[in-house]
C-alpha positions in Angstrom: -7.7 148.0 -85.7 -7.2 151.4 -84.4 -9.7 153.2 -82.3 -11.0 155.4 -85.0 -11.9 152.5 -87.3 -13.2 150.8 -84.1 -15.9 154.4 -83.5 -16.8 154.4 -87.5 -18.1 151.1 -86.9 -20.0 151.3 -83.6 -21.6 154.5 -85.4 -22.5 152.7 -88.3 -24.4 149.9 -86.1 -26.0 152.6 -84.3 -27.3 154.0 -88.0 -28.4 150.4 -89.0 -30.2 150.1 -86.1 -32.3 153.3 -86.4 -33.0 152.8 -89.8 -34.4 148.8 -89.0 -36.2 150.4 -86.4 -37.9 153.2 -88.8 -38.2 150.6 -91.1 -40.3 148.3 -88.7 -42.1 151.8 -87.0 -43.3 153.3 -90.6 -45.4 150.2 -91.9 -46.7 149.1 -88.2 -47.5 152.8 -87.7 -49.1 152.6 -90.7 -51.2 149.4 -90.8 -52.5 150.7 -87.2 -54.2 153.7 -89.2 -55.9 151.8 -91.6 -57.0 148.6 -88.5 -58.5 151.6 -86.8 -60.3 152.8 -89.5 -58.6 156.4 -89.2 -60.4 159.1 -91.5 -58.8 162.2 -91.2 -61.6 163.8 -93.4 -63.8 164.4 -90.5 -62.0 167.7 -89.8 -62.6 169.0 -93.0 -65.0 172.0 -92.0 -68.0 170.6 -94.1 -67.8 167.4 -91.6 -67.1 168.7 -88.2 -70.2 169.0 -86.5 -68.8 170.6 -84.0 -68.5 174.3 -85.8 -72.3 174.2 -86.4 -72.4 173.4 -82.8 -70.3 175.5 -80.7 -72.9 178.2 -80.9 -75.6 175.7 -78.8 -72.4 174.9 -76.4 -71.7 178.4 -75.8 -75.3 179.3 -74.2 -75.4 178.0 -71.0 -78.2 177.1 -69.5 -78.2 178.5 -65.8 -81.7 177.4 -64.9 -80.5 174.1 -64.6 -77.6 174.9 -62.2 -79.4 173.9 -59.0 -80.3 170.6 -60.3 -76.4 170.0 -61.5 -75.3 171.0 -58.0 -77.9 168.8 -56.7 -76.3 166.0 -58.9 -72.7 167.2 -57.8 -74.0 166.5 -54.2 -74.7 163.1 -55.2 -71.7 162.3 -56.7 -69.4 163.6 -53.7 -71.8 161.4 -51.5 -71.3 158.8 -53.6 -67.5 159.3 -53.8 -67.2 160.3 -49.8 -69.0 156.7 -49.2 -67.0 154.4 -51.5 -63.9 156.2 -50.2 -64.9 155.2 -46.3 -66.0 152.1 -47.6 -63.1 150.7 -49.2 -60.7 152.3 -47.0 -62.3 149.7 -44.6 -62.2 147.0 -46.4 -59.0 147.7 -48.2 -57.1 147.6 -44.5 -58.6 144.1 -43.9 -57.0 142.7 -46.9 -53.9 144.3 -46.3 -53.4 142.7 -42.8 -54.0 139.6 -44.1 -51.5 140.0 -47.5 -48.9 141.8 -44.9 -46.1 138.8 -44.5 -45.2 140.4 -41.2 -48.7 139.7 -39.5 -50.1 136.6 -41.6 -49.0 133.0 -42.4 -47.7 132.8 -45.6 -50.7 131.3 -47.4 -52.8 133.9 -46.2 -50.6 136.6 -47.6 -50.3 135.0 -51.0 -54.1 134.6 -51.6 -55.2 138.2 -49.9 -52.8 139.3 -52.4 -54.0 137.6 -55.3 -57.5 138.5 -54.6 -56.1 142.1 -54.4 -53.9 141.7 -58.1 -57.2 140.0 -59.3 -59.8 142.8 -58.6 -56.8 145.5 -59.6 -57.4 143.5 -62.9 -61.4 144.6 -63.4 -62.1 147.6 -64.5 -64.7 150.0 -62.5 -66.7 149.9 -65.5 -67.7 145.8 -65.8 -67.8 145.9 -62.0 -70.8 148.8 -62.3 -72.4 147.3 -65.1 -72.7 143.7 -62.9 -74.2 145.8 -60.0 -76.8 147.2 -61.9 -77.6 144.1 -63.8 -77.8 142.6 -59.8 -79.2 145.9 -58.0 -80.7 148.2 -60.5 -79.3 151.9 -61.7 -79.2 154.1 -58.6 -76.7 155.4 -56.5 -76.2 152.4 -54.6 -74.2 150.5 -57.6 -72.2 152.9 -58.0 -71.4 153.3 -54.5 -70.6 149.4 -54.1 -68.5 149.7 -57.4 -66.3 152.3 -55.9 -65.8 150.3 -52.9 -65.0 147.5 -54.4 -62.5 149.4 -56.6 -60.6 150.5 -53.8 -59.3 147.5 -53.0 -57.2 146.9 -55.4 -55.4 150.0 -54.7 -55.5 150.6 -51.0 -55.1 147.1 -50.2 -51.8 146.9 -51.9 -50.5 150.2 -50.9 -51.6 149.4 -47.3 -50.1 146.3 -47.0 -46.6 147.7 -48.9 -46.6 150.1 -45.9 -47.8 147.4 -43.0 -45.4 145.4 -44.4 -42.2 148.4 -44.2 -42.8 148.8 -40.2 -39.7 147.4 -38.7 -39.1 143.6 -37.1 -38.6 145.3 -33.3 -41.7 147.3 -33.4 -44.0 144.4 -33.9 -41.8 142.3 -31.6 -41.4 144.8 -28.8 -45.5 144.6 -28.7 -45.4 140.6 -29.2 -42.9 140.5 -26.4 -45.8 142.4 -23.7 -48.7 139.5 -24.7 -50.6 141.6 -26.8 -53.4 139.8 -28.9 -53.6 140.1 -32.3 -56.0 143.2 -32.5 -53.7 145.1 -29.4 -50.9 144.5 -32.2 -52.8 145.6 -34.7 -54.3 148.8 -32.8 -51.4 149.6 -31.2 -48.6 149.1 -33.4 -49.8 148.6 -36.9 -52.5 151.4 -37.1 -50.2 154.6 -35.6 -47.0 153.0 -37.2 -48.5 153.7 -41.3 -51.2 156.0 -40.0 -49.4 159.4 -42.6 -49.8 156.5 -45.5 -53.2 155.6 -44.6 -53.8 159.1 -44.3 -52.5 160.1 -48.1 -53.2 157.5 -49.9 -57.1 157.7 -48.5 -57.4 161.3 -49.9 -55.6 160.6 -53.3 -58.5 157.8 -53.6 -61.1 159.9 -52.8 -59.9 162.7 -55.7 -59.8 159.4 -57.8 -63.0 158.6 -56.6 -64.3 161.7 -57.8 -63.6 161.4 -61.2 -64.7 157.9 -61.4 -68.1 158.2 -59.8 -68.8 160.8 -62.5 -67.9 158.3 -64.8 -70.0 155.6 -63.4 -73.1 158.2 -63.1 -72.9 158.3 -67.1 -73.2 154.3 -66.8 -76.3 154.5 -64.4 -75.2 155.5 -61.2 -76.2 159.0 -60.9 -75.0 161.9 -60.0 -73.0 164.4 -62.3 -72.5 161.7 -64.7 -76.0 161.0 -65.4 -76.9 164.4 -66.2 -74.6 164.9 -68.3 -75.6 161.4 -70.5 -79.1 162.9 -70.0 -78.2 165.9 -71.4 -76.0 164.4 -74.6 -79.0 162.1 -75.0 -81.6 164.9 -76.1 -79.1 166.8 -77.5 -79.4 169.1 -75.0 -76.3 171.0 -75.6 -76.7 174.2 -73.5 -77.4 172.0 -70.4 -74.1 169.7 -71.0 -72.0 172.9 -71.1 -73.1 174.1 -67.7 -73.1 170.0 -66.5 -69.1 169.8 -67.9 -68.4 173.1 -65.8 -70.2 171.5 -62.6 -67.5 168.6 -63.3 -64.6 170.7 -63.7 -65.6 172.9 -60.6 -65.9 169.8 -58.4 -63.0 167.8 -59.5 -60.1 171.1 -59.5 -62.4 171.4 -55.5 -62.1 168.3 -54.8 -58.0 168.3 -55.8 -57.6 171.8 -53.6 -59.5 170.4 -50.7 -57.2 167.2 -50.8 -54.3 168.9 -51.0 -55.0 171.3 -48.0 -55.8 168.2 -45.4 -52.7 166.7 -46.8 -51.2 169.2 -45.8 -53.0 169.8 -42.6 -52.9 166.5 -41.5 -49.4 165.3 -42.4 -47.4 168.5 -43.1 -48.3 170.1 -39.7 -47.3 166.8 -37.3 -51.2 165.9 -36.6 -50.6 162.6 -37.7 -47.7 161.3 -37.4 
């Protein structure tokens, strides 16, 4: 078999397989459309809706600014608190899933406790709250705290678990207590990651707590469900440009502590 007959035959498995896999793709792509219900007549101009309403979307509403800001108050608070909240909570379960400063048992079910709320989505955890606690800000503020865990904790016991044998040993080796260890060694050795991956929650944060203020918690979200609710179409424009304001804020003034704090040596 010489090596040409050898390449027409690995070229035509390579066309074989493309056409099984466009033969598989086309019908599954196909029977997804019609599961989903997909009706591609909506966009024909005598259905969209939104042509008749673009007219109500562009007036905006300015009277109601103060009371979106006011709203986009809340929802920073809201945000700033689950942030501080979790970050607390979040370094708790990350000693105890660290294998370098817990038994092994510890670790494993710190861990899975972590993995399990990772699994939940902000959403059913919000909508258990109120059901327990009432709409409010308060939910919402619980929710998000409870939502950092599964994020913080893990990537603060990745980095706990990255400082190196002789640094915890070297501090063992003096008779430090547990907390001395943990306040002397752990704490400034992943301080920069506690430091980043606080403020990349907290823009998170942001965009979820609007989310959860359209669920019941208040805030930016709220207003804007308000606003959908009585049609109020002039009010959600100026509500959706409140959001975009804070969120593209929020990102810049994340950005610029990173930077401050970690670029510039103050935490190191």
């Amino acid at each position: 078999m010489t090596a040409e007959t050898t390449y027409t035959q690995y070229k035509n498995r390579k066309l074989r397989g493309k056409f099984l896999f466009f033969l598989v793709l086309i019908p599954a792509f196909w029977a997804a459309l019609i599961a989903v219900k997909v009706d591609l007549s909506v966009f024909q101009r005598d259905h969209f809706r939104m042509l008749a309403l673009l007219s109500d979307f562009m007036y905006l509403s300015w009277e109601v600014l103060p009371k979106m800001l006011y709203a986009a108050m809340q929802t920073v608070l809201v945000a700033l608190l689950g942030t501080i909240f979790g970050s607390i909570l979040s370094l708790g379960f990350a000693i105890l899933a660290a294998n370098n400063l817990s038994p092994r048992w510890v670790n494993m079910l710190s861990r899975l406790l972590i993995a399990l709320e990772r699994s939940i989505s902000e959403v059913l955890i919000i909508l258990l709250l109120i059901v327990i606690f009432g709409l409010g800000l308060f939910p919402g503020v619980l929710a998000l705290t409870l939502s950092c865990i599964g994020m913080l904790g893990k990537l603060y016991a990745d980095a706990i678990e990255e400082i190196p044998a002789k640094t915890l040993e070297s501090i063992r080796s003096t008779g430090a207590s547990k907390m001395q260890l943990i306040l002397f060694g752990v704490i400034p050795s992943v301080a920069p990651s506690l430091v980043s991956n606080t403020i990349l929650r907290f823009e998170i944060n942001i965009r979820s707590s609007v989310m959860l203020g359209a669920i019941g918690a208040g805030g930016l979200g709220f207003e804007l469900q308000k606003a959908y609710r009585y049609a109020a179409y002039s009010d959600m424009s100026v509500a959706i440009l409140t959001i975009l304001a804070l969120v593209f804020t929020a990102e810049r003034l994340s950005g610029w502590l990173r930077k401050r704090l970690l670029d510039q040596g103050k935490i190191k």
